[in-house]
C-alpha positions as CSV (number, residue, x, y, z in Angstrom):
1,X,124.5,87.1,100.8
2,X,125.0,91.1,100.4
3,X,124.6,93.0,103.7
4,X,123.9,96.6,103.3
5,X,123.7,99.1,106.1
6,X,121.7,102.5,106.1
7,X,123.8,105.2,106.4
8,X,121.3,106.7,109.6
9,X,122.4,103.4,110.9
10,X,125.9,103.9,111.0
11,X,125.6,107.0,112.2
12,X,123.3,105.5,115.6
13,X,125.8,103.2,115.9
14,X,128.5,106.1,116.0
15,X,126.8,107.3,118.5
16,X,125.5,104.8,121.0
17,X,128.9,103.7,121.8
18,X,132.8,103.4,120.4
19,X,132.3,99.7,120.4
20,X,129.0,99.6,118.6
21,X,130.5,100.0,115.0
22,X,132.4,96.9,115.6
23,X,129.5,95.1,116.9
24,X,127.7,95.9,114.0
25,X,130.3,94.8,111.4
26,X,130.0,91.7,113.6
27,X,126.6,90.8,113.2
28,X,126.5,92.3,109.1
29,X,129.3,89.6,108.8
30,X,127.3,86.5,110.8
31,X,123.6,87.6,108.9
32,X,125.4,87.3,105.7
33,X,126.6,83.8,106.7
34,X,123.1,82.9,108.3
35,X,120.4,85.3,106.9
36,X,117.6,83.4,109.0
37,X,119.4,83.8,112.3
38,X,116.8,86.6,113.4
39,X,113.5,86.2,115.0
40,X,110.4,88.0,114.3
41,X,109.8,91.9,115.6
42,X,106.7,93.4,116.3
43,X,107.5,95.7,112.9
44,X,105.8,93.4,109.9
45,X,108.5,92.0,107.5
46,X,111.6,92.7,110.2
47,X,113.7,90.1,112.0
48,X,115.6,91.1,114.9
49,X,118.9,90.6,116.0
50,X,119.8,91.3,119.5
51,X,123.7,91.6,120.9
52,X,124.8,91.3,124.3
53,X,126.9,94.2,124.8
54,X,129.0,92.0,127.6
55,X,130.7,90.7,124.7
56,X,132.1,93.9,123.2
57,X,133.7,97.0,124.8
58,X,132.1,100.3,124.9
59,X,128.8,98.7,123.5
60,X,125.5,98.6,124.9
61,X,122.9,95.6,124.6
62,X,121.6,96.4,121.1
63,X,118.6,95.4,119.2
64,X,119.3,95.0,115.0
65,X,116.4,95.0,112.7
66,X,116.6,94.0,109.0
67,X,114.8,92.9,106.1
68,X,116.1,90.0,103.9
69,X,115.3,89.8,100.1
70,X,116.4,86.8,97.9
71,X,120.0,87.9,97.6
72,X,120.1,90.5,99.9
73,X,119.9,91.9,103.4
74,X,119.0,95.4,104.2
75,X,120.1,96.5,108.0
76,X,117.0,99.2,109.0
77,X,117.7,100.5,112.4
78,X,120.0,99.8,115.2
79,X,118.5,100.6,119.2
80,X,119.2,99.7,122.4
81,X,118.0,96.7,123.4
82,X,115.3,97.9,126.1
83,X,113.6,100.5,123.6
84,X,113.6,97.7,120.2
85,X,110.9,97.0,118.1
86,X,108.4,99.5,119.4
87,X,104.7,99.1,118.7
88,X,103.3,100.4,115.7
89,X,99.8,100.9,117.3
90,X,99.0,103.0,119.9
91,X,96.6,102.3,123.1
92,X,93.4,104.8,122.3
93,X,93.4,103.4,118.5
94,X,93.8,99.6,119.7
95,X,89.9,99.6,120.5
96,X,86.7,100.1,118.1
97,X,88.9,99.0,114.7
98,X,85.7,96.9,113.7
99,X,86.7,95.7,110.5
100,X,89.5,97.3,109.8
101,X,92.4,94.6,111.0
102,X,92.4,91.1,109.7
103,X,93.2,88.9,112.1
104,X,96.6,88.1,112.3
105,X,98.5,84.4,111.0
106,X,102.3,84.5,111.5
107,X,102.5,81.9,109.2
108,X,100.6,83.8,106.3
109,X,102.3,87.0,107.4
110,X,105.6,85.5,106.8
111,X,104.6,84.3,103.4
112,X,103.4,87.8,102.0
113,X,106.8,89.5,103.7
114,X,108.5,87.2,101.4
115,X,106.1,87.3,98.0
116,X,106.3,91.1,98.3
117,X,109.8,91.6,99.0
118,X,110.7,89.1,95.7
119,X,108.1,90.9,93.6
120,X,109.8,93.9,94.4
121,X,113.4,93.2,94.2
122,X,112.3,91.6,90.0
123,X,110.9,94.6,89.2
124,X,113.7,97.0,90.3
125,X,116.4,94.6,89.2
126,X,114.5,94.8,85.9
127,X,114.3,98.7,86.5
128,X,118.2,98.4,87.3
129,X,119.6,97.1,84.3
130,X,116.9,98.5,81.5
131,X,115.8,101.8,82.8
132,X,117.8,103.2,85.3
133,X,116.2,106.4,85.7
134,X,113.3,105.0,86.0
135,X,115.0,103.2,89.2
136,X,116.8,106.3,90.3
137,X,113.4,108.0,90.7
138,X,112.0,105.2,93.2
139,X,112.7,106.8,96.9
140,X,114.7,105.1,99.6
141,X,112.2,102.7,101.9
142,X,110.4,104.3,105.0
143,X,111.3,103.7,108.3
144,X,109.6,101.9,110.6
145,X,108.7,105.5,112.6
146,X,107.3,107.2,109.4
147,X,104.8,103.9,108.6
148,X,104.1,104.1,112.9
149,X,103.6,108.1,112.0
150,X,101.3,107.3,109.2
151,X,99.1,105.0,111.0
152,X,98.2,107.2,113.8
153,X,97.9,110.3,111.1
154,X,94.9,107.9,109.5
155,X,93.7,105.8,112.6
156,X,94.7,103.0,110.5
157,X,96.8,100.0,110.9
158,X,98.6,99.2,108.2
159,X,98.5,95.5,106.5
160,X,101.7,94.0,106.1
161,X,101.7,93.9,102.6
162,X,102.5,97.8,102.3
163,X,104.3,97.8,106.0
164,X,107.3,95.7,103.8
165,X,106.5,97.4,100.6
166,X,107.2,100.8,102.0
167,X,110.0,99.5,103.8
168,X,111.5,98.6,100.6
169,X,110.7,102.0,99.1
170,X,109.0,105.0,100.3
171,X,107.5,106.2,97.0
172,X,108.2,106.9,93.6
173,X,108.9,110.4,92.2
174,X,108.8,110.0,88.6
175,X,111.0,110.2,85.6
176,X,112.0,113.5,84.2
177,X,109.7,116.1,85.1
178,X,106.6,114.0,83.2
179,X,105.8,112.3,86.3
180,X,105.7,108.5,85.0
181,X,105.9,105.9,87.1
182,X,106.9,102.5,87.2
183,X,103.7,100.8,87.3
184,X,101.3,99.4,84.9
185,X,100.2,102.9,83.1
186,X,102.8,104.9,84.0
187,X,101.0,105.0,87.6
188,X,103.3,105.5,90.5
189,X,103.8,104.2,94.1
190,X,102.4,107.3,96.2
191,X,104.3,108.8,99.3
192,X,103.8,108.5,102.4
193,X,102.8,111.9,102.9
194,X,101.0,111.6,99.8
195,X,98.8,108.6,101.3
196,X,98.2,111.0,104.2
197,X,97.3,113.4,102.2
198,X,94.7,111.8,100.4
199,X,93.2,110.4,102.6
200,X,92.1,113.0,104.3
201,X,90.8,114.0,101.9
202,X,88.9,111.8,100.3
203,X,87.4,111.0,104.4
204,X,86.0,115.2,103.9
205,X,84.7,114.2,100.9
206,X,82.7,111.4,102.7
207,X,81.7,113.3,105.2
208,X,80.6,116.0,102.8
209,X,78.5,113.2,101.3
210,X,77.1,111.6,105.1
211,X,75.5,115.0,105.9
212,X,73.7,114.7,102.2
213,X,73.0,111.3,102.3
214,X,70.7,112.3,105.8
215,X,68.3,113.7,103.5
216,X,68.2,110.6,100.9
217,X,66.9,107.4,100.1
218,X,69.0,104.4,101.3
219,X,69.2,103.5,97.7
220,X,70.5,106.7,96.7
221,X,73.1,107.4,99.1
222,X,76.6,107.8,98.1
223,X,79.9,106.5,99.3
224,X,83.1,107.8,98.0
225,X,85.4,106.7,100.5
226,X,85.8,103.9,103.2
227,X,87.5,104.0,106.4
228,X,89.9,100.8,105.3
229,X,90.7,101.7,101.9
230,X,94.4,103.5,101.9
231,X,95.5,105.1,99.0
232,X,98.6,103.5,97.8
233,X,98.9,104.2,93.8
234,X,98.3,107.4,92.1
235,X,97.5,108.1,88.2
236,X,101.6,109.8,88.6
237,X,103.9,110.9,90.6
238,X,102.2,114.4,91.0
239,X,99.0,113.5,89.9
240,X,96.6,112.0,92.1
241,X,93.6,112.0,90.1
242,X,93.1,108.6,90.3
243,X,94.7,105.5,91.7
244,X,94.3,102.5,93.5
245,X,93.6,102.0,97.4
246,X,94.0,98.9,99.2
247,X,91.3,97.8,101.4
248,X,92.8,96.6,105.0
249,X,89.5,95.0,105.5
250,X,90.0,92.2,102.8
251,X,93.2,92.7,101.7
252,X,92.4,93.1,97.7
253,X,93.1,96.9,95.4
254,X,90.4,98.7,94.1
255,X,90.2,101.8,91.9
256,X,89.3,105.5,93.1
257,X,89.1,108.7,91.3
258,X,88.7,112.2,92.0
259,X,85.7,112.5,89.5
260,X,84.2,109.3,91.5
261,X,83.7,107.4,88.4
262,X,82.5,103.4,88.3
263,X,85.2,101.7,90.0
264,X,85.1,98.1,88.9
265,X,86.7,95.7,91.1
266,X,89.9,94.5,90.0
267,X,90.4,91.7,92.6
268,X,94.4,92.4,92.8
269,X,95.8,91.9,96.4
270,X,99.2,94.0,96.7
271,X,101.0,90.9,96.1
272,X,99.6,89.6,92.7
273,X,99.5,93.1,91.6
274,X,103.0,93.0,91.8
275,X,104.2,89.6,90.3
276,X,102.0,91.0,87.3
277,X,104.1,93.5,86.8
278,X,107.3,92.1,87.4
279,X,106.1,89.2,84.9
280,X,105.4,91.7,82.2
281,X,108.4,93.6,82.2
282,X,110.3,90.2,81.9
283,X,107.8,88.8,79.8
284,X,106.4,91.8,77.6
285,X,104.7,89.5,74.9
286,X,102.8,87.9,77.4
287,X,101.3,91.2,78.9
288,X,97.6,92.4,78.7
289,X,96.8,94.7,81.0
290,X,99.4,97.2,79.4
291,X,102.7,97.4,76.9
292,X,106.1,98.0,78.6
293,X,108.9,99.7,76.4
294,X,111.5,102.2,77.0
295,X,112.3,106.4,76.4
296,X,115.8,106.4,76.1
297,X,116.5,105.4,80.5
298,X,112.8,105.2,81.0
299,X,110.2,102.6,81.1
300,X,106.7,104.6,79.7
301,X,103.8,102.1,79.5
302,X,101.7,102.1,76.1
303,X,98.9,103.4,78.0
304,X,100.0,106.2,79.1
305,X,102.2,107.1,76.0
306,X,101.5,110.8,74.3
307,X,101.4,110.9,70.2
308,X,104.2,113.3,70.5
309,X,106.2,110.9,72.1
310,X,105.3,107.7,69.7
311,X,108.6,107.6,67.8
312,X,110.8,107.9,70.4
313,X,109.0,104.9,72.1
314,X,111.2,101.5,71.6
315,X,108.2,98.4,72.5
316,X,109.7,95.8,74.8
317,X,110.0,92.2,73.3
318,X,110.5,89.1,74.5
């Protein structure tokens, strides 16, 4: 099992204590041996180490956290042990959620850790070996603070389905300059700061529409945005046109737009959206919903494809 270490990691370490490096390289070796040996954190998708510091010089009791992938483990941040794992919530948002939160299973939560982390890791290992710039332009994942940042930025929690997704990656920024991404349509993974972004915005819109929909028929009032739908796909990397949301309150994607068109429920959870994808980029004859192929380094899906860029377009078979 491959251990990998964030560089913002090794430089903690550095910096907590002379000993801490070694303690590190200690456990990195032991998770690779035993990548189960962690228990669960209060962070969705991260097990947790924790190290008595007795046991090394110079070395403080530490707290480890890391995500494990099929063939891989990624080490995401190193604390002291009495500050680990810190909530994601906090107190004033824990009341009047409503709907938002499903209630939590451990059991199921475990499961979709594990189905989103080996959707992901097929698709970029896919990404890795047929369209590398396409994988270059996926970000780094988020850390644990940004997601805690994001959540109280929106008063929402977030599900963790797109808690390990964006640990995995923060975003996608597109391939050269034209803003594909690597999803189905050349749509892209959105930032977090995008996410934000959006949003707000689209919650202004609503309340744009609240004050008309006073003065309207209950039949005829409008609804362009829901408290528990998250933006999490956009139309590309800089254009966020349209997209899909995930609603927290039942867990499956939906489509918005800026122009507020019919939406059309597509019934996707974050999960199955993701197999689909990674099933039709290893299986393109067997793929409906849209045609992967290749630009030189980049996928482009059919759907999104330009007539000036037809000949250079090389369908994937297979």
């Amino acid at each position: 099992m491959n251990v990998e270490i964030q560089p913002d990691v090794r430089e903690s370490a550095t910096r907590l204590g002379a000993g801490v490096p070694y303690a590190l390289k200690v456990v990195a070796r032991q998770l690779a041996d035993d990548p189960d040996m962690g228990t669960p954190s209060e962070l969705p998708g991260i097990l947790t180490v924790t190290v008595d510091g007795e046991l090394f010089e110079d070395c403080p009791a530490l707290s480890i956290g890391y995500i494990r992938e099929p063939d891989r483990i990624e080490i995401r941040y190193l604390r002291p042990a009495q500050s680990a794992t810190p909530s994601t919530t906090t107190p004033d948002r824990d009341q009047d959620r409503g709907d938002q939160v499903r209630p939590a299973d451990p059991a199921a939560a475990a499961i979709t850790v594990r189905e989103v982390a080996d959707a992901w890791y097929r698709i970029t290992t896919w990404l890795g070996s047929n369209a590398p710039d396409s994988c270059a332009a996926l970000r780094a994942g988020a850390g644990p603070a940004a997601i805690a940042a994001l959540e109280g930025s929106i008063g929402v929690e977030i599900p963790v389905e797109l808690h390990v997704l964006w640990l995995l990656t923060g975003g996608d920024d597109g391939v050269n300059g034209w803003g594909w991404g690597c999803l189905p349509g050349g749509e892209a993974l959105m930032t977090l700061d995008a996410v934000a972004a959006e949003y707000r915005m689209k919650m202004d819109a609503q309340a744009h529409e609240d004050t008309l929909n006073a003065a309207r028929a209950e039949d005829d009032r409008t609804t362009v945005w829901k408290t528990t739908w998250v933006p999490v796909v956009s139309h590309g990397a800089a254009d966020a046109t349209s997209g899909l949301y995930l609603d927290v309150a039942t867990g499956h994607l939906g489509r918005w737009s800026r122009y507020n068109e019919s939406r059309g429920g597509e019934l996707d959870t974050v999960v199955t959206y993701l197999e689909e994808t990674a099933d039709m980029l290893e299986t393109p004859a067997l793929a409906t919903r849209d045609k992967p192929g290749l630009i030189g380094g980049a996928l482009v899906w059919r759907r999104r494809l330009s007539p000036s860029l037809k000949d250079q377009w090389q369908p994937l078979t297979g």
